[in-house]
KOLLUMLUM-149374 format. One record per atom (N, C-alpha, C, CB): y, x, z; atom name; residue number from 1. Coordinates in pm, whole numbers, plus 50000, padded with zeros to 5 digits. Each point is the difference from the previous one (the first is absolute). Glycine has a CB too. Example, Ala and Ser with C-alpha at 12.3 -4.5 7.8 and 13.67 -1.06 7.14 Angstrom:
// KOLLUMLUM-149374
<r><y>49431</y><x>51319</x><z>50780</z><site>N</site><pos>1</pos></r>
<r><y>50119</y><x>49911</x><z>50000</z><site>CA</site><pos>1</pos></r>
<r><y>50120</y><x>50090</x><z>50000</z><site>C</site><pos>1</pos></r>
<r><y>49883</y><x>49811</x><z>50125</z><site>CB</site><pos>1</pos></r>
<r><y>50222</y><x>50154</x><z>49803</z><site>N</site><pos>2</pos></r>
<r><y>50119</y><x>50082</x><z>50006</z><site>CA</site><pos>2</pos></r>
<r><y>50109</y><x>49923</x><z>50073</z><site>C</site><pos>2</pos></r>
<r><y>49937</y><x>50118</x><z>49785</z><site>CB</site><pos>2</pos></r>
// end
This chain:
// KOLLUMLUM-149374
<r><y>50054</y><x>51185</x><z>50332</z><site>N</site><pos>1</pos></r>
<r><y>49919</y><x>49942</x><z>50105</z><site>CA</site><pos>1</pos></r>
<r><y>49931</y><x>49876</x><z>49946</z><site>C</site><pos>1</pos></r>
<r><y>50155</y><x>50092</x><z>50178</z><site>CB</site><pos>1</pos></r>
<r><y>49736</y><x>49873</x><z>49875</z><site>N</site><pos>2</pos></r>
<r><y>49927</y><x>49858</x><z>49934</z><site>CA</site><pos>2</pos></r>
<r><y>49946</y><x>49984</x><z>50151</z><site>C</site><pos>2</pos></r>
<r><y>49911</y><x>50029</x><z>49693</z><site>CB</site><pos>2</pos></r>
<r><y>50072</y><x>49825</x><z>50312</z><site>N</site><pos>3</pos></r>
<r><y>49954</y><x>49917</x><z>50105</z><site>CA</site><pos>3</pos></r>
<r><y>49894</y><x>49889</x><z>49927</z><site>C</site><pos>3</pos></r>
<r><y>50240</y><x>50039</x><z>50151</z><site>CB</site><pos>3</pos></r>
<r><y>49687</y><x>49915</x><z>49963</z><site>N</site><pos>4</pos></r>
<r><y>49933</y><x>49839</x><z>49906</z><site>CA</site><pos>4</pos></r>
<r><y>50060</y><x>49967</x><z>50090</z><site>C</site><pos>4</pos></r>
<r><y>49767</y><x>49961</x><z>49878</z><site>CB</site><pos>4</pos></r>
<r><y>50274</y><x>49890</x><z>50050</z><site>N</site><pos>5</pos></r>
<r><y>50034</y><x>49881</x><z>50062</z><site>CA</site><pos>5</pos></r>
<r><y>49939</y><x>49861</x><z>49942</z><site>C</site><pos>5</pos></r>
<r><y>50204</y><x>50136</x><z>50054</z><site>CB</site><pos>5</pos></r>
<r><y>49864</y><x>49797</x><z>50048</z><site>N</site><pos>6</pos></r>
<r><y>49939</y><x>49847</x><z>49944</z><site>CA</site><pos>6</pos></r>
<r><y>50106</y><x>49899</x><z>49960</z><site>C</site><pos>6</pos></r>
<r><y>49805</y><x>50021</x><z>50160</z><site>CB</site><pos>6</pos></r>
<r><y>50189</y><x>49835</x><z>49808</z><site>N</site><pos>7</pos></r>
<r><y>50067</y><x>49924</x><z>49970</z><site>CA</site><pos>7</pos></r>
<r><y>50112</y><x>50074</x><z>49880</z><site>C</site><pos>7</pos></r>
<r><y>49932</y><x>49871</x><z>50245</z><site>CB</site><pos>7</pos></r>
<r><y>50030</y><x>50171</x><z>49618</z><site>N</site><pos>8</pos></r>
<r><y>50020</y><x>49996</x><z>49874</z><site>CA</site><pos>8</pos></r>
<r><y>50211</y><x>49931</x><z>50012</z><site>C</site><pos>8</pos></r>
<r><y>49635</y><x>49948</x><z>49907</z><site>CB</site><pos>8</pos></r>
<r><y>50276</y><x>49895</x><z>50048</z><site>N</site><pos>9</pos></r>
<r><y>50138</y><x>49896</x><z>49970</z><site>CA</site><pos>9</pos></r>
<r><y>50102</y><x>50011</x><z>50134</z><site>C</site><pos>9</pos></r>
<r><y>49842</y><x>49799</x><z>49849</z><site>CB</site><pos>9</pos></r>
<r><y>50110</y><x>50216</x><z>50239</z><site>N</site><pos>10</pos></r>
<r><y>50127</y><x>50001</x><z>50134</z><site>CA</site><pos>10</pos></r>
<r><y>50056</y><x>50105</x><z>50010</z><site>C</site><pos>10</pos></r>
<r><y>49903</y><x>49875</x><z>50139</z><site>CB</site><pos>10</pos></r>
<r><y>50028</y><x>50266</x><z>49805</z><site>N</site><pos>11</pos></r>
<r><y>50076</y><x>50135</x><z>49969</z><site>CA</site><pos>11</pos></r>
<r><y>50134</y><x>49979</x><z>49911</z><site>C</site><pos>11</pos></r>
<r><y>49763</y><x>50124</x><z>50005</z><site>CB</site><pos>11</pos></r>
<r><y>50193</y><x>49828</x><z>49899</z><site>N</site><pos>12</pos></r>
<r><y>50109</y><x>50000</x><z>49866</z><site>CA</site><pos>12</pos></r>
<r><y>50072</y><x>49904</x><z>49985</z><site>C</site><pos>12</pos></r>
<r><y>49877</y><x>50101</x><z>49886</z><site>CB</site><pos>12</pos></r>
<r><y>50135</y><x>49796</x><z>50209</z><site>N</site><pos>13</pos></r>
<r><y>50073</y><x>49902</x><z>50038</z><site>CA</site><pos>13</pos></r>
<r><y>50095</y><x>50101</x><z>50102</z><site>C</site><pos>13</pos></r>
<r><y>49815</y><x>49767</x><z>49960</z><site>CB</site><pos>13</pos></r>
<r><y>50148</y><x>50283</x><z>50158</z><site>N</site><pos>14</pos></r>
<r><y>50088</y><x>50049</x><z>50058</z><site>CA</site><pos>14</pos></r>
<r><y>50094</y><x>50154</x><z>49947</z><site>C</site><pos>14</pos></r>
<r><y>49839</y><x>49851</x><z>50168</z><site>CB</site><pos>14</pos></r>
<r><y>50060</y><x>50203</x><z>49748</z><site>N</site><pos>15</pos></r>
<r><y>50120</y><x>50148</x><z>49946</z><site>CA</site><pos>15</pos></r>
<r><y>50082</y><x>49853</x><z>49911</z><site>C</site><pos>15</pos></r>
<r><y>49818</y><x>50347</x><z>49933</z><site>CB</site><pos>15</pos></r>
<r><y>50152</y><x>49542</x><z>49960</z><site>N</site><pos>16</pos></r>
<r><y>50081</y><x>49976</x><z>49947</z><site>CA</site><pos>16</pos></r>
<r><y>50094</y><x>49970</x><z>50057</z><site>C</site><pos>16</pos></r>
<r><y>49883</y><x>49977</x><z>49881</z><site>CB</site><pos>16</pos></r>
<r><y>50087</y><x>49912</x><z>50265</z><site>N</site><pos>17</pos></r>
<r><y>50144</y><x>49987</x><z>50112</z><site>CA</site><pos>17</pos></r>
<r><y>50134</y><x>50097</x><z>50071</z><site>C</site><pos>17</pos></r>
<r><y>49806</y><x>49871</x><z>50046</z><site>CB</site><pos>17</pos></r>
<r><y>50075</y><x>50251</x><z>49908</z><site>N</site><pos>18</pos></r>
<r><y>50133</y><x>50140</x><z>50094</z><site>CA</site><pos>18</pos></r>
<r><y>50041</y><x>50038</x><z>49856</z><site>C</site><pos>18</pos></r>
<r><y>49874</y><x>50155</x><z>50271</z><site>CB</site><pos>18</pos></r>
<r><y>50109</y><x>49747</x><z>49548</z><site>N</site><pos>19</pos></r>
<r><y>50075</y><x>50118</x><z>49926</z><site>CA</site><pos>19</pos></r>
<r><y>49932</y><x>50143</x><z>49985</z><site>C</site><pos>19</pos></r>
<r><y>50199</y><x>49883</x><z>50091</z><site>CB</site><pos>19</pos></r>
<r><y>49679</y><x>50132</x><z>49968</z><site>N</site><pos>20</pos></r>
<r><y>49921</y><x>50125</x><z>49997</z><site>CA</site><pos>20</pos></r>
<r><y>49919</y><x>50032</x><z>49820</z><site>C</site><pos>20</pos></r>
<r><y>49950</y><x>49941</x><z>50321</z><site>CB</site><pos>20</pos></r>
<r><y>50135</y><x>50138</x><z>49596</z><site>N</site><pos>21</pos></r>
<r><y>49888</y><x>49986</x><z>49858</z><site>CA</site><pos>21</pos></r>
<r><y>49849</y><x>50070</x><z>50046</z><site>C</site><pos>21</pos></r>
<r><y>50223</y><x>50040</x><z>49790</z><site>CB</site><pos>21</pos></r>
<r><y>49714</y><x>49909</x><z>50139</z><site>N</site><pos>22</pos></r>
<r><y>49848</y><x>50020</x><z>50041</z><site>CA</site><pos>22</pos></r>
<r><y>49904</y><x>50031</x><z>49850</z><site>C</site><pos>22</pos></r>
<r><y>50037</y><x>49807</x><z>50237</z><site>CB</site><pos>22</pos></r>
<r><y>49880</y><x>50239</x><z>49729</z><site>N</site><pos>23</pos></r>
<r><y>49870</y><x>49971</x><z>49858</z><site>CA</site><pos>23</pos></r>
<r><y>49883</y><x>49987</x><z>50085</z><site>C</site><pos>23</pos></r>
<r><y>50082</y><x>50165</x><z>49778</z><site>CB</site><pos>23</pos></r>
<r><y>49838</y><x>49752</x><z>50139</z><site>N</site><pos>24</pos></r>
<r><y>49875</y><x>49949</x><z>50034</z><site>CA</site><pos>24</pos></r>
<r><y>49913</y><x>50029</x><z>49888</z><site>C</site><pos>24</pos></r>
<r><y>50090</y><x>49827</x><z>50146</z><site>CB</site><pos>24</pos></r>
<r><y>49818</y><x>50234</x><z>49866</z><site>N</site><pos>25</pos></r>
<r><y>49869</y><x>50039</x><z>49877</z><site>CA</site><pos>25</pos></r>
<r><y>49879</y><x>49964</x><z>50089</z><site>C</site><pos>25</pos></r>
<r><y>50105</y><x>50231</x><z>49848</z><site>CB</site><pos>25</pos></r>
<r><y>49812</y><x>49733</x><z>50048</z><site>N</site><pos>26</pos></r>
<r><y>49811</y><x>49989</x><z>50068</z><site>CA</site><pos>26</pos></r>
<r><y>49920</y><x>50137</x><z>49917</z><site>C</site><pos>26</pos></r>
<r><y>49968</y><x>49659</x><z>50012</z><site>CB</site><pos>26</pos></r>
<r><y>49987</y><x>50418</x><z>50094</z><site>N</site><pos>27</pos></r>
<r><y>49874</y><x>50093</x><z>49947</z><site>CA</site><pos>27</pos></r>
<r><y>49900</y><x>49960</x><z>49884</z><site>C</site><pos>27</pos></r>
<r><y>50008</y><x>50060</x><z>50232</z><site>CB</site><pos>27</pos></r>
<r><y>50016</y><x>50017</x><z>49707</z><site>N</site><pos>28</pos></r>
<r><y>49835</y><x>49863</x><z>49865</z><site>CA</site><pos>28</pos></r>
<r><y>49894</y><x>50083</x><z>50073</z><site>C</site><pos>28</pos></r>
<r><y>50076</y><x>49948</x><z>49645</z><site>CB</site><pos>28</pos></r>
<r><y>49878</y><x>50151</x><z>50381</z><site>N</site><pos>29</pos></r>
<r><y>49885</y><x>50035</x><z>50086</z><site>CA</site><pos>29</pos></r>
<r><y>49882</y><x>49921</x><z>50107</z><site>C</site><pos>29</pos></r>
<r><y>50178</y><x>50155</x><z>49962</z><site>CB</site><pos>29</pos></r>
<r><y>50000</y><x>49817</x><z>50162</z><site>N</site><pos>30</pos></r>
<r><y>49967</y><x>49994</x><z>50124</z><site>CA</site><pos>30</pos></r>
<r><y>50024</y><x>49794</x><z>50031</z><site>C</site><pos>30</pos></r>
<r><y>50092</y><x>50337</x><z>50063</z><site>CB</site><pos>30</pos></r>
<r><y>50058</y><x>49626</x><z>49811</z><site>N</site><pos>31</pos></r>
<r><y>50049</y><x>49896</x><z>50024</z><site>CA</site><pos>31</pos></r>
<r><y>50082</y><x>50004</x><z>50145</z><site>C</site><pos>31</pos></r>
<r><y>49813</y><x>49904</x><z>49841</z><site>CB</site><pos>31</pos></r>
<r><y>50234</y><x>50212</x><z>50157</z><site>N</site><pos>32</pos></r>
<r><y>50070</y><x>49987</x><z>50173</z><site>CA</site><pos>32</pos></r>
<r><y>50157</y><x>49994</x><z>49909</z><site>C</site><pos>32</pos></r>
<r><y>49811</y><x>50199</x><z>50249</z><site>CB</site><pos>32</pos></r>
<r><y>50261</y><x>49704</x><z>49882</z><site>N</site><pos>33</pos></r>
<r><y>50152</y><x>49989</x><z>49948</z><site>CA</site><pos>33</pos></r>
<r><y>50080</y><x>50104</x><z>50080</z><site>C</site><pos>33</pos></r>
<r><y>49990</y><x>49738</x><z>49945</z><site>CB</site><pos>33</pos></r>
<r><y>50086</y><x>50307</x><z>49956</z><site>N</site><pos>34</pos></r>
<r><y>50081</y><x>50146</x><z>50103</z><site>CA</site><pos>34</pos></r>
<r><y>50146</y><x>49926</x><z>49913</z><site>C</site><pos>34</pos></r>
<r><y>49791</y><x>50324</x><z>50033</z><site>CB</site><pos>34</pos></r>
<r><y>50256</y><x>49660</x><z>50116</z><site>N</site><pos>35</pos></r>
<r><y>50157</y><x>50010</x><z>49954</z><site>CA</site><pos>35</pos></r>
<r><y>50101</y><x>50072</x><z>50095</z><site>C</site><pos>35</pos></r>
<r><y>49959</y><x>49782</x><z>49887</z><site>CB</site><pos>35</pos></r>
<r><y>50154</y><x>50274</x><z>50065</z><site>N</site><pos>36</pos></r>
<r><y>50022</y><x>50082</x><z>50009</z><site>CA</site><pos>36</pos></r>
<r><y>50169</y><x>49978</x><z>50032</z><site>C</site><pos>36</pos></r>
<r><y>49768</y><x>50086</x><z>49873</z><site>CB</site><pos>36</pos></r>
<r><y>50275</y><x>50000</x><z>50185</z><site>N</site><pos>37</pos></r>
<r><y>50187</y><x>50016</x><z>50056</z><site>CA</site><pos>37</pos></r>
<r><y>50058</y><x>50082</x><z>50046</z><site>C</site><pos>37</pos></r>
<r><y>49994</y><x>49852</x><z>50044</z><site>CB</site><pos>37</pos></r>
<r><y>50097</y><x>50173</x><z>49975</z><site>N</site><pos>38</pos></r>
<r><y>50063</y><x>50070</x><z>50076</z><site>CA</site><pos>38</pos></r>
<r><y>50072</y><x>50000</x><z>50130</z><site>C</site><pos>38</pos></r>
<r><y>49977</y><x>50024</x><z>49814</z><site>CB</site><pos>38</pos></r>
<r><y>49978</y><x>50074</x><z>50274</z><site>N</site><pos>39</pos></r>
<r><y>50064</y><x>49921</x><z>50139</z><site>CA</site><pos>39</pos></r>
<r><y>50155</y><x>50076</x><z>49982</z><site>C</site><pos>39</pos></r>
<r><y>49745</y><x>49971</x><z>50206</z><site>CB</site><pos>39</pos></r>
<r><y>50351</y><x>49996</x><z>49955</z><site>N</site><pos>40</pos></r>
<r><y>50094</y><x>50052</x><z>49963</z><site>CA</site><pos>40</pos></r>
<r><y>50076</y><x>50138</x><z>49984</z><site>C</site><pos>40</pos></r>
<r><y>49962</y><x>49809</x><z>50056</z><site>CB</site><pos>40</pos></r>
<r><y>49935</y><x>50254</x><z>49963</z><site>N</site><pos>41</pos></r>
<r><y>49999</y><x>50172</x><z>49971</z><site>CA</site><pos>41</pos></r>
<r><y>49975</y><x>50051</x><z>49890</z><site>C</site><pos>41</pos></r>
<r><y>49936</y><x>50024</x><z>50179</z><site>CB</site><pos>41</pos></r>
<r><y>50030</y><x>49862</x><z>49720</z><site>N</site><pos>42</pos></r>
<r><y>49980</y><x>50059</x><z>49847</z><site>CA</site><pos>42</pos></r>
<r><y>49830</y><x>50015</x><z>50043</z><site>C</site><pos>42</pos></r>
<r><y>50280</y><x>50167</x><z>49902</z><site>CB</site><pos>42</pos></r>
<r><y>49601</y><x>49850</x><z>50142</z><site>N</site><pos>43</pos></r>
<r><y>49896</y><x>50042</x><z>50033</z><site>CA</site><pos>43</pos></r>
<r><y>49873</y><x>49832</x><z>49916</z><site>C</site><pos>43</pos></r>
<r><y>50147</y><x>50208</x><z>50280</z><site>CB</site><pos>43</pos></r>
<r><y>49805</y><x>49841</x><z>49621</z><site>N</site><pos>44</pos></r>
<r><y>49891</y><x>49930</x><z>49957</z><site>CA</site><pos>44</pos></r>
<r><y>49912</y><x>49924</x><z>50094</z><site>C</site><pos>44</pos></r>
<r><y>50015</y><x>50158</x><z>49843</z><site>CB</site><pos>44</pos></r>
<r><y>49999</y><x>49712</x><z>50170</z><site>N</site><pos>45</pos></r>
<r><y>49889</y><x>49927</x><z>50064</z><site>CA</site><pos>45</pos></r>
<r><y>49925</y><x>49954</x><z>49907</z><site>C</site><pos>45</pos></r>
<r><y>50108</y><x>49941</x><z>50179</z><site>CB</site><pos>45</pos></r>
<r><y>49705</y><x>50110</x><z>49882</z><site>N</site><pos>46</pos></r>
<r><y>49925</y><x>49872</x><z>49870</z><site>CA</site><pos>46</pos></r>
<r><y>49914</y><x>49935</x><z>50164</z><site>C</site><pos>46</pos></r>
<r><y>49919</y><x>50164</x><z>49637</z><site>CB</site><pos>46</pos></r>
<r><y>50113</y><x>49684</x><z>50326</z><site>N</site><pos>47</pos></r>
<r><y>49923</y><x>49903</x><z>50035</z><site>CA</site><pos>47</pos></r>
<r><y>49872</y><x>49973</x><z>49917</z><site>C</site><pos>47</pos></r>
<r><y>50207</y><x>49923</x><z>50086</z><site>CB</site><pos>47</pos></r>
<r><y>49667</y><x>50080</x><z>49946</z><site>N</site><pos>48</pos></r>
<r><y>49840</y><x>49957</x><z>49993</z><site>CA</site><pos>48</pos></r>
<r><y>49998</y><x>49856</x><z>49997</z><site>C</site><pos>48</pos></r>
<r><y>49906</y><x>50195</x><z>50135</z><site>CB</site><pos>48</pos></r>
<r><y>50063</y><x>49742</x><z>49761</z><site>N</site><pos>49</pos></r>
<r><y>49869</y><x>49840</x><z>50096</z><site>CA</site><pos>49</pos></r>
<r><y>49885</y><x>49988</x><z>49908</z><site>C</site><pos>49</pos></r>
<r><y>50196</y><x>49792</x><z>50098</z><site>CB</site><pos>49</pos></r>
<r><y>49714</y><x>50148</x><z>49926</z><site>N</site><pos>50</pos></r>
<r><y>49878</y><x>49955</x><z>49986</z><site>CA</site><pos>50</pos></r>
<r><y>50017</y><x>49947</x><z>49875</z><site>C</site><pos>50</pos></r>
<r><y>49933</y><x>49964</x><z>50227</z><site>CB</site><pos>50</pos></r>
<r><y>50004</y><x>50077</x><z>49648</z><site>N</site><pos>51</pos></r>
<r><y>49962</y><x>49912</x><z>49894</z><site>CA</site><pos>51</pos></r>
<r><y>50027</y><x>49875</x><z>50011</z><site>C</site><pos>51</pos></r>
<r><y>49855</y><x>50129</x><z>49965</z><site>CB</site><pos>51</pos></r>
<r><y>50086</y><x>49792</x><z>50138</z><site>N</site><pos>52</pos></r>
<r><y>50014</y><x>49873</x><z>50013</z><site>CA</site><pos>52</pos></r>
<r><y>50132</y><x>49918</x><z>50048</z><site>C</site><pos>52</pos></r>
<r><y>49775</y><x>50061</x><z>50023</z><site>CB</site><pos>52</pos></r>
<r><y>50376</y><x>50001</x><z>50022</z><site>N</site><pos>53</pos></r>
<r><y>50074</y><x>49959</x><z>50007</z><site>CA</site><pos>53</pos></r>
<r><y>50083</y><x>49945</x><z>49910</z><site>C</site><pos>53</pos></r>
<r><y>49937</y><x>50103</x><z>50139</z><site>CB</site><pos>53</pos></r>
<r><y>50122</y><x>49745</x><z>49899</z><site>N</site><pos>54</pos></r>
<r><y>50045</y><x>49956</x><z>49858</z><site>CA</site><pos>54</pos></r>
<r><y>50175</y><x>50065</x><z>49993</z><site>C</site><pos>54</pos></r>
<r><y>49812</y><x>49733</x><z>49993</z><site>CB</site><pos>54</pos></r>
<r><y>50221</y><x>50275</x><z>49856</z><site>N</site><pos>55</pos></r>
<r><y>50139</y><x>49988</x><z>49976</z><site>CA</site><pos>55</pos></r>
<r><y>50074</y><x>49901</x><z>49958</z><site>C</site><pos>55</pos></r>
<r><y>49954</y><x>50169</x><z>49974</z><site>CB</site><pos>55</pos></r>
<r><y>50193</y><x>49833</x><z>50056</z><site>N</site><pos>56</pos></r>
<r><y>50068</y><x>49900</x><z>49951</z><site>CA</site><pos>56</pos></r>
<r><y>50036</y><x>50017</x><z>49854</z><site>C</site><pos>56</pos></r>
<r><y>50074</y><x>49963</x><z>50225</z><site>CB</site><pos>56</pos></r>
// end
């Protein structure tokens, strides 16, 4: 499943708070950040943001 979302740094601040492992890559194409997890069914989440969102 993939979603866009917003706010980048407050995402990965909070999977880091629940202990949630997560990867983060940028598209060289598009520059979109997709990061990515698992919810608790084992089932692939990719989170979307905007080129322009910053990381920590």
């Amino acid at each position: 499943m993939a979603f866009s979302a917003r706010d980048l740094p407050g995402f990965q601040q909070r999977l880091q708070s629940l202990g949630i492992p997560f990867s983060l890559s940028q598209q060289t194409d598009t520059g979109i950040w997709q990061l990515f997890f698992r919810d608790p069914d084992g089932a692939k989440i990719e989170l979307d943001f905007a080129p322009s969102e910053m990381t920590e």
